[in-house]
Backbone as a printed PyTorch tensor [residue, N CA C, xyz], in Angstrom:
tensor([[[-83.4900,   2.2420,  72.2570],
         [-82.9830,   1.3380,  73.2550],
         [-82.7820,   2.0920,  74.5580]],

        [[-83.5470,   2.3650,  75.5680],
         [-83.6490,   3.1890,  76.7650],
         [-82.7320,   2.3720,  77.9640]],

        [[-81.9810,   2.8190,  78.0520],
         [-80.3990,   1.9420,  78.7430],
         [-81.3110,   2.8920,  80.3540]],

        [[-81.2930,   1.8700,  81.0280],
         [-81.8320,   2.7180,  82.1680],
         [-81.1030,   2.8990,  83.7430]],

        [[-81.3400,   4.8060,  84.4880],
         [-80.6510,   4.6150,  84.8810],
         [-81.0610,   3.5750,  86.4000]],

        [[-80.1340,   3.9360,  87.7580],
         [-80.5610,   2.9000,  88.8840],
         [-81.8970,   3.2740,  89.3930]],

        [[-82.2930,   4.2900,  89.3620],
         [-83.2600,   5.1040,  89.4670],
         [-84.7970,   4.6390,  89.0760]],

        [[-84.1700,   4.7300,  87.3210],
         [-85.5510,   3.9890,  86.7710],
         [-85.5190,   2.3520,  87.0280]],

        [[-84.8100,   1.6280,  87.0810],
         [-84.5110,   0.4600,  87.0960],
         [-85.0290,  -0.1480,  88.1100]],

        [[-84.4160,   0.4890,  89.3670],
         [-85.4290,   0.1900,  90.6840],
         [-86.8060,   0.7940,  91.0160]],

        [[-87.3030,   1.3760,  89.9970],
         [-88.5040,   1.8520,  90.4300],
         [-89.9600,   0.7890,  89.7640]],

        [[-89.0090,  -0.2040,  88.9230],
         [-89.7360,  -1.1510,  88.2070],
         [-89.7730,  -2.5720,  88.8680]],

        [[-89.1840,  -2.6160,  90.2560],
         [-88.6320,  -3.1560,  91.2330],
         [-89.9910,  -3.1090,  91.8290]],

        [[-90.4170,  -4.2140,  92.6260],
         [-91.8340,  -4.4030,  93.5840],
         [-91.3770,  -5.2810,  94.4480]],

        [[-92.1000,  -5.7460,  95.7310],
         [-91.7390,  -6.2630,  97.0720],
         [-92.1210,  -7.4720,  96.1350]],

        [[-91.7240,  -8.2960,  96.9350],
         [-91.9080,  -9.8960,  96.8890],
         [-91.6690, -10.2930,  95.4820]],

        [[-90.7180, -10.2620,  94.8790],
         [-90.3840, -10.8580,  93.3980],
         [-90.6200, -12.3930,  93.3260]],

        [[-91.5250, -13.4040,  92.2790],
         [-91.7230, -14.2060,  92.1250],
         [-90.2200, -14.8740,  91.3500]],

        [[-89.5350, -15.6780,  91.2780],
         [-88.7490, -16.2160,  90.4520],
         [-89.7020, -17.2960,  89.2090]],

        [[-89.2450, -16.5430,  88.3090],
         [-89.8800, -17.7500,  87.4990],
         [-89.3140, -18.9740,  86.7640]],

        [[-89.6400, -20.1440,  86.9780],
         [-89.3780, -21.4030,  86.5370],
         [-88.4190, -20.8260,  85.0510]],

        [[-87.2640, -21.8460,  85.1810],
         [-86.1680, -21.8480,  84.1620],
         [-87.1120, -22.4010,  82.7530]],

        [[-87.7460, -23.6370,  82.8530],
         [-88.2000, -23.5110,  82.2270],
         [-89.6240, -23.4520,  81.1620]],

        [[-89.7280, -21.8520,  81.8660],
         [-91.0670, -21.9200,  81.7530],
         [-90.8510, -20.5470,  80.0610]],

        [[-91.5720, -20.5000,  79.4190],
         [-91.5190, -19.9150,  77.9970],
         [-91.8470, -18.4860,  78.5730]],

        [[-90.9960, -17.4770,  77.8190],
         [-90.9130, -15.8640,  78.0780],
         [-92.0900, -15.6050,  77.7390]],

        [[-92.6700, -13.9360,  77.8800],
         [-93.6170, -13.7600,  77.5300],
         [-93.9530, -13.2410,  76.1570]],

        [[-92.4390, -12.9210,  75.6090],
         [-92.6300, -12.9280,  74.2240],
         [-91.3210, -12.7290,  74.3750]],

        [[-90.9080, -12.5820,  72.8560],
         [-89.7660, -12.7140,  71.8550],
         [-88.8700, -11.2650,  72.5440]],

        [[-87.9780, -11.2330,  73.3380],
         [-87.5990, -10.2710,  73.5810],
         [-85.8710,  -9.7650,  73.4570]],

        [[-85.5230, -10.9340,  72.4030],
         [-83.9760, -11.2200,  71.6160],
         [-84.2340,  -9.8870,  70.5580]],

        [[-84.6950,  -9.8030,  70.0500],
         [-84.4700,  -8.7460,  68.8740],
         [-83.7940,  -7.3590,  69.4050]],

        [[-84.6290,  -7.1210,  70.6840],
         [-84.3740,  -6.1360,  71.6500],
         [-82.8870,  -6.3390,  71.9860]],

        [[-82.6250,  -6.9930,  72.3440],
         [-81.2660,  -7.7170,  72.9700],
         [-80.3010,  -7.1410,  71.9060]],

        [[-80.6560,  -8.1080,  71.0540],
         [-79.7630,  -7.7080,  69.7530],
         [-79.0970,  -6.1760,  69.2600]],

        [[-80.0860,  -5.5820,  69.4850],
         [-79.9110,  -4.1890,  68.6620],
         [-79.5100,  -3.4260,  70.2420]],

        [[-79.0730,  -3.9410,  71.1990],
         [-78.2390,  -3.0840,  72.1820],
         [-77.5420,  -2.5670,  71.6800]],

        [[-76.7040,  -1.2260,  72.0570],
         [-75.6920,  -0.5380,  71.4990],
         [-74.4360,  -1.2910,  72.2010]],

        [[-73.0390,  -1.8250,  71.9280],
         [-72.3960,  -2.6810,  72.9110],
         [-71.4950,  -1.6240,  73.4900]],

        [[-72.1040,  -0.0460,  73.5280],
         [-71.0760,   0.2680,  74.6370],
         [-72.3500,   0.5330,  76.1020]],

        [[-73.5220,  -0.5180,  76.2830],
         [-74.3650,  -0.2730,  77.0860],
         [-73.5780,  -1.8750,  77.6400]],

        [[-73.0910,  -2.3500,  77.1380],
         [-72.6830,  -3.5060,  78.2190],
         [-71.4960,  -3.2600,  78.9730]],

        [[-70.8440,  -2.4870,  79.1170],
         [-69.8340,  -2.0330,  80.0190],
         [-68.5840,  -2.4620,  79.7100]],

        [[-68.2640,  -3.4960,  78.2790],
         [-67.1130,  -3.9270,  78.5910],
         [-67.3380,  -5.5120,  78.8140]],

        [[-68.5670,  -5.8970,  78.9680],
         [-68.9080,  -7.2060,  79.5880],
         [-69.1260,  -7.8820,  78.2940]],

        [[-69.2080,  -9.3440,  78.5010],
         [-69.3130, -10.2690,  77.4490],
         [-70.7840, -11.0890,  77.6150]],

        [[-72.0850, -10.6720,  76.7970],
         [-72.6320, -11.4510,  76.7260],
         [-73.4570, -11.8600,  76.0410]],

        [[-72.3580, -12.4400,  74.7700],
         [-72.7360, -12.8020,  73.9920],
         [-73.4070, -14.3170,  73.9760]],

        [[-72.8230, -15.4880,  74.9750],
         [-73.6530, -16.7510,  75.1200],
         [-75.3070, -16.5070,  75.4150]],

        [[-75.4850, -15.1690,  75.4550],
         [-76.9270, -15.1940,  75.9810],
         [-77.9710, -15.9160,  76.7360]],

        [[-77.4650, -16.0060,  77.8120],
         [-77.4630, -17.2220,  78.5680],
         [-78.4720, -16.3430,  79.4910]],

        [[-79.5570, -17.5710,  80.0630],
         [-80.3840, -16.4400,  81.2350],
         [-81.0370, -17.6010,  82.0980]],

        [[-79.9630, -16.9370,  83.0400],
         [-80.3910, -18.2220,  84.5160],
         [-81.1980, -17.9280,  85.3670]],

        [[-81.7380, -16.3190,  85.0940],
         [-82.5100, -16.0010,  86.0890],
         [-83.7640, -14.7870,  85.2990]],

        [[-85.1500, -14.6650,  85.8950],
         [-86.2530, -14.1550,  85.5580],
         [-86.8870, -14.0970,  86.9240]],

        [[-87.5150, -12.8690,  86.4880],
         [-88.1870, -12.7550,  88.5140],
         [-89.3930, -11.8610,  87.5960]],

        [[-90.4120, -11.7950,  88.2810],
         [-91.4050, -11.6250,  88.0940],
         [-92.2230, -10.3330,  88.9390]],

        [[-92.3610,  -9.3280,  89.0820],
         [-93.2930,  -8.1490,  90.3980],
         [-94.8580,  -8.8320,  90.3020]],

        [[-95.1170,  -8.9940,  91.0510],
         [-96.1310,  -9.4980,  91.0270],
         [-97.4180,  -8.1470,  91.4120]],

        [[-97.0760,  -7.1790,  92.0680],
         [-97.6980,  -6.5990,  92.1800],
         [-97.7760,  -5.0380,  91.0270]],

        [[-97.0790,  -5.6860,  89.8620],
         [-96.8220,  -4.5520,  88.6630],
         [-96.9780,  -5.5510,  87.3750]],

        [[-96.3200,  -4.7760,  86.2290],
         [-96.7100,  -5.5360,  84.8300],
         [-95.2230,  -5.5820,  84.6040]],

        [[-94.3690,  -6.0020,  85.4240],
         [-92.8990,  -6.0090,  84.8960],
         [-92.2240,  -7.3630,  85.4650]],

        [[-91.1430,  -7.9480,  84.0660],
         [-90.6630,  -9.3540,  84.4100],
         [-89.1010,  -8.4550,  84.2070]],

        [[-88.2310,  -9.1750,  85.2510],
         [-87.0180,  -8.7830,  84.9950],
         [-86.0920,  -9.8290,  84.3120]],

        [[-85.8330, -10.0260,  83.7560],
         [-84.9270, -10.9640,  82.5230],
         [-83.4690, -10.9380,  82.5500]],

        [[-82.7470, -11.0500,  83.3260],
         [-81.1310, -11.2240,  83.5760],
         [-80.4640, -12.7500,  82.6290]],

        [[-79.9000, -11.5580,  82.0480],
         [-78.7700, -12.3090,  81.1680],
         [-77.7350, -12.4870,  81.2100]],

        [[-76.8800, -13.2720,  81.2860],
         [-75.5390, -13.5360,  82.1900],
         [-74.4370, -13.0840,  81.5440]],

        [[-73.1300, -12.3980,  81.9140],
         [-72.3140, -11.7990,  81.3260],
         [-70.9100, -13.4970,  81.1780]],

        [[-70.0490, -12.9910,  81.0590],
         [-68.8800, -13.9710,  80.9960],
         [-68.6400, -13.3120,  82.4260]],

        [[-68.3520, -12.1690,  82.7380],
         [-68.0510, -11.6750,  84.0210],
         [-68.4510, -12.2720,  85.0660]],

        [[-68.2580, -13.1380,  86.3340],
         [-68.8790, -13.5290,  87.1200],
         [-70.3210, -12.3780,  88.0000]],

        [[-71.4770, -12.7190,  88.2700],
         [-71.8090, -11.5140,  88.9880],
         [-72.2440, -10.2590,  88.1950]],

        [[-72.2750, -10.1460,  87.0070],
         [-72.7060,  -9.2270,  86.0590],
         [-74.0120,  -9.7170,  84.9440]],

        [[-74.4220,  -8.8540,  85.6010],
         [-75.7830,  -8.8930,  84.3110],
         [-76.2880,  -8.0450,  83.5790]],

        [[-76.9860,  -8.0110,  82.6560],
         [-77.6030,  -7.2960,  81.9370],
         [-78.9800,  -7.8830,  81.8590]],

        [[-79.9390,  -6.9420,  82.5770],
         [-81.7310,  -6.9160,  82.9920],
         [-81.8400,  -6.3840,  82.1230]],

        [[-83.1810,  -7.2240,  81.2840],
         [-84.2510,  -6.6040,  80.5360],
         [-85.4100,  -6.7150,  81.0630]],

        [[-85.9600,  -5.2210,  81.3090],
         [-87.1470,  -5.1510,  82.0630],
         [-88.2090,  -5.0140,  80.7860]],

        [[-89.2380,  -6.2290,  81.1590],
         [-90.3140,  -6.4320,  80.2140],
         [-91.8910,  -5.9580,  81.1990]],

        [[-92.0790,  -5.1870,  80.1490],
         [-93.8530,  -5.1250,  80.2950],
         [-94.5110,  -6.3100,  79.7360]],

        [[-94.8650,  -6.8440,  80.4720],
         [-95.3430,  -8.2820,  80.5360],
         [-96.8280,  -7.8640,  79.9890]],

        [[-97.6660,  -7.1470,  80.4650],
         [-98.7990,  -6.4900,  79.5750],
         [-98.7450,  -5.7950,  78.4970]],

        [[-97.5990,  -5.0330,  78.1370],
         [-97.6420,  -4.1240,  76.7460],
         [-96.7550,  -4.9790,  76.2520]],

        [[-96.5330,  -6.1350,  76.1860],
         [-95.5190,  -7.1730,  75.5970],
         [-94.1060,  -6.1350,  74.7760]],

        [[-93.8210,  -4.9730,  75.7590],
         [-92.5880,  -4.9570,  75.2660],
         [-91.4710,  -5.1090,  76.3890]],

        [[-90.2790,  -4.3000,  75.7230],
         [-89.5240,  -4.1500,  76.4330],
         [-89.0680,  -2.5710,  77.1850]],

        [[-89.5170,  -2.2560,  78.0950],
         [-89.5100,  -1.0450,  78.5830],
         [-87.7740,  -0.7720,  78.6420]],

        [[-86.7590,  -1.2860,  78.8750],
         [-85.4200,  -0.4410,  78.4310],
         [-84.6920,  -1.6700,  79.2020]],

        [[-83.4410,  -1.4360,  79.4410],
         [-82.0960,  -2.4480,  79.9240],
         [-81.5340,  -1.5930,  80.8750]],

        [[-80.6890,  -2.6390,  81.6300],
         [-79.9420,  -1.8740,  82.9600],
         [-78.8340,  -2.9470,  82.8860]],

        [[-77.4100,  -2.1540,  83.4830],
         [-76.3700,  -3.2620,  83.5930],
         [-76.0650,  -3.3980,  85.1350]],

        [[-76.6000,  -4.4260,  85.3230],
         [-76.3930,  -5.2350,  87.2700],
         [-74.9300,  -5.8720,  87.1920]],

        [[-74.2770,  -5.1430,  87.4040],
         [-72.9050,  -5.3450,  88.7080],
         [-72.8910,  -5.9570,  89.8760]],

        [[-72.9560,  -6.8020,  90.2180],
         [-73.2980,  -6.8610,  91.4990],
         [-71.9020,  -7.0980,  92.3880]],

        [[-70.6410,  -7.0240,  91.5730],
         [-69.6780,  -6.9030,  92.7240],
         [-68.9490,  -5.3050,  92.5080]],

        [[-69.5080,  -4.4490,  91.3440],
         [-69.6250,  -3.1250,  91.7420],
         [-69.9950,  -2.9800,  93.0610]],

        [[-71.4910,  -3.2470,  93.3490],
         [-72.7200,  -2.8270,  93.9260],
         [-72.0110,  -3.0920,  96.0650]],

        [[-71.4970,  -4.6380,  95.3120],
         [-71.7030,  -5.2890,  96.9010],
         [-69.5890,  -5.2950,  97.0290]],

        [[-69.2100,  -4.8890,  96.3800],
         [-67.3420,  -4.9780,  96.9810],
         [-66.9230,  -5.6930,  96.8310]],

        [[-67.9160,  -6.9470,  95.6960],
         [-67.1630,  -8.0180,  95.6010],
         [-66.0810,  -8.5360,  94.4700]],

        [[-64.7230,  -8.6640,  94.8020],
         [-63.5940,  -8.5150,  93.7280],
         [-63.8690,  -9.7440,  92.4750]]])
């Protein structure tokens, strides 16, 4: 389970991210992955509803980003998928009121 750091995370990052339709079908099965997280890679966060309101797409790479919503407002947990090697290249935990100051 390659917990990744900001480093690698943004480097899987490409200009112009496509959002992809809520509901449009993943590119594969990428819950199992999910599952077998270690839960001290979620920070403390709750997210267990597994809920995912958001998917963005690089269009100019082989990577879908897969944000799964915490109970935390503003917190996610990205699973970055190789959309061509149909796996899951590793997870990152998005803060975003870490990131941006927001209480």
């Amino acid at each position: 389970m390659p917990k990744l750091t900001e480093d690698d995370y943004k480097a899987t990052m490409a200009p112009h991210p496509i959002k992809v339709d809520p509901d449009e079908e993943p590119p594969f099965d990428f819950w199992p992955y999910f599952e077998a997280i270690p839960p001290e890679d979620f920070g403390g966060h709750d997210f267990s509803a597994g809920a995912v309101p958001y998917a963005w797409r690089m269009p100019e790479s082989v990577y879908e980003h897969v944000l799964v919503r915490s109970e935390t407002p503003n917190v996610f947990l990205v699973l970055v998928l190789d959309v061509i090697g149909r796996s899951v290249v590793g997870h990152h935990l998005l803060d975003l009121n870490r990131l941006y100051g927001v209480a």
